[in-house]
N, C-alpha and C positions, 0 to 999 in steps of 0.2 A: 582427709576423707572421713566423713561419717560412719559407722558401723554396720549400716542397711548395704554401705559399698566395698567392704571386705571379704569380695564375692569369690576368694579363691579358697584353696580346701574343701576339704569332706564335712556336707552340714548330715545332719540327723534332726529330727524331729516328732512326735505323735500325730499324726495325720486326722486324727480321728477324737469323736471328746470323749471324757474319761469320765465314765459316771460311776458310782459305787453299785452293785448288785444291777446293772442296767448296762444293756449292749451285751449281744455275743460275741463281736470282734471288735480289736481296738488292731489299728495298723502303725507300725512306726516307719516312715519312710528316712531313708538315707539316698545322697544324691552326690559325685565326686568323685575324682578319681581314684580312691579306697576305696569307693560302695563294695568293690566286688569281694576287696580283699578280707572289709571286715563283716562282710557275709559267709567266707568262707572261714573264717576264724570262728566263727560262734554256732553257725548251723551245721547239722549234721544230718545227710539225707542218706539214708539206709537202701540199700540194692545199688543198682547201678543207673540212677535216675542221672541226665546229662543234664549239666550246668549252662546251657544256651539260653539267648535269649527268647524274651517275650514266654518262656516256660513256667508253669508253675510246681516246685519243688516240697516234697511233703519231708517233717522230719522234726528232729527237736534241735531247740535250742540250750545250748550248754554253757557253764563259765570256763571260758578256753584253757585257766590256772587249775582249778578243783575238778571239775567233767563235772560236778555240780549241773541235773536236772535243773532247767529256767521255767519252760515252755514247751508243749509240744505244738507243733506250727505248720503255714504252710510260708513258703518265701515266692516272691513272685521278681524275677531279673528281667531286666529294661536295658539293655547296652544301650548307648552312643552310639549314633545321634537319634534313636527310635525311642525316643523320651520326653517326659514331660517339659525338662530341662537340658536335653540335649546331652546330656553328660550320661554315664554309668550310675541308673536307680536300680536300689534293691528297696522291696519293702518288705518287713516282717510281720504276716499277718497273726497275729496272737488271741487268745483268749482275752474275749474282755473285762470291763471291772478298773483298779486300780493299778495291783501290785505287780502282775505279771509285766504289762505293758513298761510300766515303769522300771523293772527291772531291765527286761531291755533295751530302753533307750540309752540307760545308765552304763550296758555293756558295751554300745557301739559309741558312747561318748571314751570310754577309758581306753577305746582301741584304734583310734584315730579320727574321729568325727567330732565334731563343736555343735553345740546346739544352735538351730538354724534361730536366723532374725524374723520376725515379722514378718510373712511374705514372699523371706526370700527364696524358695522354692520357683515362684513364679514370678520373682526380679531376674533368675538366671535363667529363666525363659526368655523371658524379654531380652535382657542382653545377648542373648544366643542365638536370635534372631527366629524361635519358635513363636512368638507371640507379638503385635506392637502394644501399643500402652495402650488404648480400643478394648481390645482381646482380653488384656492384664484387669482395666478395669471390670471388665463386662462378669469377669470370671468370681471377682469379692460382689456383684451384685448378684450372681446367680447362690453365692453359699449365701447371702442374707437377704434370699425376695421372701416376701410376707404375701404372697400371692402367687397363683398360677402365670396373670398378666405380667406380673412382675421378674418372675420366672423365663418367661417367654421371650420378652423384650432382651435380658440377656442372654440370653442363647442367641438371639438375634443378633447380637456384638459381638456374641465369640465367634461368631460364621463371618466375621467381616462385613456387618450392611452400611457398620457406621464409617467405618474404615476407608471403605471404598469412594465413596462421597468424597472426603477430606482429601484422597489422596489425588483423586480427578478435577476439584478447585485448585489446589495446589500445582499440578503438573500444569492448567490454563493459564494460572498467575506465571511459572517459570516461564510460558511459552511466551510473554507479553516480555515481561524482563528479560525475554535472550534478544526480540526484536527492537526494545529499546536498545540495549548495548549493543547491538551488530549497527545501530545508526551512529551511536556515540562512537566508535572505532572505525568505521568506514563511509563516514557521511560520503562522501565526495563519490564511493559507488553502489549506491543503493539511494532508490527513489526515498521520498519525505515519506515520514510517515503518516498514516489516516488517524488526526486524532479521534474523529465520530466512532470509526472502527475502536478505534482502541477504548473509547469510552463504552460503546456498548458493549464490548464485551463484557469489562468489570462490572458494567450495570447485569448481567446476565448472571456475574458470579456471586455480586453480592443479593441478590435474590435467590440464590440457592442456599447462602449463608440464614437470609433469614426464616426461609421454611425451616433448615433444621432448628434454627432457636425457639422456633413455635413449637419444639418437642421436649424446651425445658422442663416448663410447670409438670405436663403430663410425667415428665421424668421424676420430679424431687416426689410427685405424691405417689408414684408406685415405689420409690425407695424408701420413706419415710412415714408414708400413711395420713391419713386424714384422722387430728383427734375433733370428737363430738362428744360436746357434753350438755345430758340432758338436767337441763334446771328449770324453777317452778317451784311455787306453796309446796309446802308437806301435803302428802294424800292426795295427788292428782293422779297418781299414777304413775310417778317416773319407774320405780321398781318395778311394777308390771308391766313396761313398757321397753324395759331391760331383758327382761325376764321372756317377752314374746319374741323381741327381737333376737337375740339370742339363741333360741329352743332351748333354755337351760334354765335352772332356778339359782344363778346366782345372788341376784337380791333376794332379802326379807321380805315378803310382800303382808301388810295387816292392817287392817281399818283404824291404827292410831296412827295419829299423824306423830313424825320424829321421828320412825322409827329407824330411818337409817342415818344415822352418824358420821358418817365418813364414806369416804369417795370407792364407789365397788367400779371394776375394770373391767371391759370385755374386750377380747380381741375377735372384730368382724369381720368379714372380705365382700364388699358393695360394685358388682362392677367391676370386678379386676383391680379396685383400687383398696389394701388393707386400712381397715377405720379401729381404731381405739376409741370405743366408749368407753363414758364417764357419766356412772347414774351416782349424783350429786347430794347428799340432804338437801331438803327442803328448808328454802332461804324465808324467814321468818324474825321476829323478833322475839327473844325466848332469855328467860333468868337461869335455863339451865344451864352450867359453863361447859361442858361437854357438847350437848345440843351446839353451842355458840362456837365453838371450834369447828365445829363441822360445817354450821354454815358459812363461814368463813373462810373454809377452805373450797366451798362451792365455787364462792364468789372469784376465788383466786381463777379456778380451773375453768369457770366461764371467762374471764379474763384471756386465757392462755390457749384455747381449742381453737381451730379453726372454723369451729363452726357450731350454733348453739339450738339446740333441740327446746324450744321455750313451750314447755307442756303446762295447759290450763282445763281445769276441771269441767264440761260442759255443762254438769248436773248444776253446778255452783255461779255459771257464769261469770262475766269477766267480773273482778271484783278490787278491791284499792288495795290489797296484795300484789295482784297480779300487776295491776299498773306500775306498783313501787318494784317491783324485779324491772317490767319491763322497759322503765329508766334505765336501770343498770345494766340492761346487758345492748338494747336497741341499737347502739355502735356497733354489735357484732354482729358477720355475716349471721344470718339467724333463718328458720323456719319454725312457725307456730304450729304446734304441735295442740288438737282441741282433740282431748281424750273424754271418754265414759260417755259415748254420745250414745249407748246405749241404754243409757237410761234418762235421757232426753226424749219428747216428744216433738213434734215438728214445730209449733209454735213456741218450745224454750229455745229451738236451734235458731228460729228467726230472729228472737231478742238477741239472743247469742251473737248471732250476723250482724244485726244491726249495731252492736257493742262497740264490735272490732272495729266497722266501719265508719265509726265517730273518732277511731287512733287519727284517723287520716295517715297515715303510715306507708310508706310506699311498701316498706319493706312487706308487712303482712298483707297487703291486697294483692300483692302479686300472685296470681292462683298455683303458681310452681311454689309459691311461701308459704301457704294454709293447708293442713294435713289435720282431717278429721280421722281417728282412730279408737276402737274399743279396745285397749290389751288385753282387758281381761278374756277378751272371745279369739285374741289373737287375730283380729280386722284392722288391713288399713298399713300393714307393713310394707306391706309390695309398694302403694302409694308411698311410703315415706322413704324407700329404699331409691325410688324412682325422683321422688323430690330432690335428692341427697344430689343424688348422679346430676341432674339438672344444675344444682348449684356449682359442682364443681365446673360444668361446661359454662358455666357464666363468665369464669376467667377467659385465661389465655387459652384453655386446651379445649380442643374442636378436635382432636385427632385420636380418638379413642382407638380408632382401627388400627393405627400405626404400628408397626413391630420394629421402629427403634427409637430411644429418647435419650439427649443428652444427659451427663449430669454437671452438676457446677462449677467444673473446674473446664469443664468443654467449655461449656457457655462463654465463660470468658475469655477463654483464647479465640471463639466464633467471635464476638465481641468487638476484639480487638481487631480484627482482621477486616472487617466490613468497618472498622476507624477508619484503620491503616486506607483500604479501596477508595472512600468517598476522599480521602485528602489527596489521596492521586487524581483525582476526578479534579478536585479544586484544583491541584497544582495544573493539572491539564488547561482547562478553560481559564486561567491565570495568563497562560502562555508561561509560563516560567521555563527555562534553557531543561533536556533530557535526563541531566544526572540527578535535578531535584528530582522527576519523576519514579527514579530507581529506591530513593530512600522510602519510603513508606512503601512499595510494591515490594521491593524486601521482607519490613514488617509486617505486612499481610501475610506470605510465605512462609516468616519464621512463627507465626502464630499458629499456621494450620499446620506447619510441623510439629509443633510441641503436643497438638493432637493424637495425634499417632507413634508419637517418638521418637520421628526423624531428628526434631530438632528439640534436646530437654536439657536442661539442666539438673545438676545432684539433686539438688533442694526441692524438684517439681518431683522426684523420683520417690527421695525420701517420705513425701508427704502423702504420697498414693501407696506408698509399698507398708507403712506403718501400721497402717488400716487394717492389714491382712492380718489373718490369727497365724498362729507360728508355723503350722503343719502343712500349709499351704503358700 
């Protein structure tokens, strides 16, 4: 057994993060069948305050050997089974900071508590039958959404939406597999069975499998985010174009070209979907070795972004700069970004149009890929925020409204299961004898189980539960 499964004893934990001079509370939870005992070993509540549960208890904490002041505190007690984990939680809410917090942890370690694994606070949820694996996952995506949508979607998993789905494919598939084996055991009293029936079914359930897989893509880009990086000649305006998008003045922005060196970051939220900007130096040919570093690294990070903001000076029109970037990056999902059209007249913007449209480019004619914008007047955002959100609906995801989305370790068990379905389909119209049809209608079963957790193994646990930060 692995360490993530050495799920008996008293764990203890910091529940909370530990930042220096930062946070008024830091909580250490403890969960086991000691919680209570070494809560009553170290706290000490003055009057006649009662030790029930769901109470919260005001008092200080002590070192049980010295009477040694720790903490002055409040304690909050959880009996079994009205817990997180189902067991007897105490948590220690403390002053925050470092030392206090850690002091305490260090006491309910010396007094019968182990420091918790990764997670395991809500692996012994899960095995205790407070949570399925749905719930467990849904729960590390709500502590790290980088969005409100983000957010939302896992709440939406920890209320069961995803849950429920899986478990009602799953009980259709048993109901097929009890009526194939009640024909393999009693052929001789029960009529033949309807293979069309039998087939439309699974044709009904693997079409439910595959609308939920249509809620992949949309799933990995609200957990991971969309990186965009903007590239372009020096002095087009990436930094001020950073810098509108944003509301903030994190680029340099100055009429010499170079002046940004290295890769500035912004963290966006477009749509419910969180975007990491990357305003780039300007990719140039240059003897400074610093300058050359930077554009360098440009080149990398258009390389690596999901999607490339190709900004071009309007005043300057398209020029053999621009062309030599737009070789290097034209592989990449892209939208052209035609900055400083404010100080363009109508007849440079027509040259300007007619430029583009000698690329022959599908990519840039596309009117969802051409995004005229001034940064410096802060024009033209909305449009480009709007273009953004358009590309990502180019892929797979149509389902913006959705309030639940796999993520990749679902996808694969949905996957497998809609294999498993169409080779019972084949073995069906094969005519092949009933028991071949139970092996792969099994496999579909035991896939949509491992969804939920009915059916998991160590190794699928460990790999979900490691992810978690320790306090949780």
């Amino acid at each position: 057994m692995s360490e993530i499964f050495a799920t008996t004893g008293t764990i203890a934990a910091i529940a909370t993060a530990v930042v220096p001079q930062q946070g008024s509370v830091s909580i250490v939870r403890v969960s086991g069948s000691h919680a209570m005992a070494i809560a009553q070993t170290l706290f000490h509540a003055p009057g006649k305050q009662a030790w029930e549960s769901h109470r919260i208890l005001y008092g200080y904490i002590r070192h049980p050997q010295t009477q040694k002041l720790v903490d002055e505190a409040l304690l909050l007690v959880m009996k079994a089974p009205r817990s997180y984990t189902r067991e007897d939680v105490v948590e220690f809410h403390c002053h925050g900071g470092i030392i206090a917090v850690q002091q305490v942890l260090q006491l309910c370690l010396e007094n019968g508590a182990r420091l918790a694994q990764p997670g395991e606070f809500t692996l012994r949820a899960f095995l205790n039958g407070r949570l399925d694996l749905t719930q467990a996952e849904s729960i590390a995506d709500l502590v790290g959404a980088k969005s409100a949508q983000a957010a939302q979607t896992a709440l939406a998993g920890l209320q069961g939406k995803l849950a429920h789905p899986i478990r009602q494919l799953r009980a259709n598939c048993l109901d097929i597999l009890a009526e194939i084996e009640a024909r393999i055991d009693f052929e001789e009293d029960l009529p033949p069975l309807d293979d069309k029936s039998i087939i439309s079914e699974i044709d009904k359930i693997a079409a439910e499998i595959t609308q939920l897989l249509a809620t992949r893509d949309k799933g990995e880009l609200l957990r991971t985010g969309l990186k965009v990086a903007i590239v372009g000649r020096p002095n087009v305006g990436k930094s001020s174009l950073l810098n509108a998008w944003s509301r903030s003045d994190r680029a340099i922005v100055t009429d010499l070209p170079g002046t940004t060196r290295d890769i500035v970051e912004s963290q966006l939220v477009v749509g419910g979907i969180p975007v990491q900007v990357l305003d780039t130096a300007g990719i140039r040919e240059t003897a400074d070795q610093v300058e050359k570093i930077g554009v360098e690294r440009s080149r990398r990070a258009a390389n690596a972004a999901d999607l490339v903001l190709f900004t071009i000076d309007a005043s300057a029109g398209w020029t053999e700069g621009d062309q030599e970037i737009y070789a290097q990056v034209q592989h990449r999902p892209l939208i052209l970004v035609i900055n400083k059209i404010d100080l363009v007249d109508e007849t440079a913007s027509q040259l300007l149009q007619s430029q583009i449209v000698r690329l022959n480019a599908a990519e840039v004619q596309n009117p969802q890929s051409k995004i005229f914008t001034a940064a410096s007047q802060n024009q033209g955002i909305d449009d480009l925020e709007t273009a953004i959100l358009a590309k990502v609906k180019l892929g797979t995801i149509q389902a913006a409204d959705m309030d639940l989305a796999i993520n990749q370790r679902q996808a694969a068990a949905l996957t497998q299961a809609k294999i498993s379905l169409e080779q019972v389909q084949a073995t069906i119209t094969q005519q092949l004898p009933l028991d071949f049809w139970t092996i792969d209608l099994r496999g579909a079963i035991q896939a949509l189980g491992e969804i939920t957790g009915e059916e998991v193994t160590e190794s699928v646990l460990e790999r979900i539960f490691s992810r978690f930060c320790i306090g949780k």
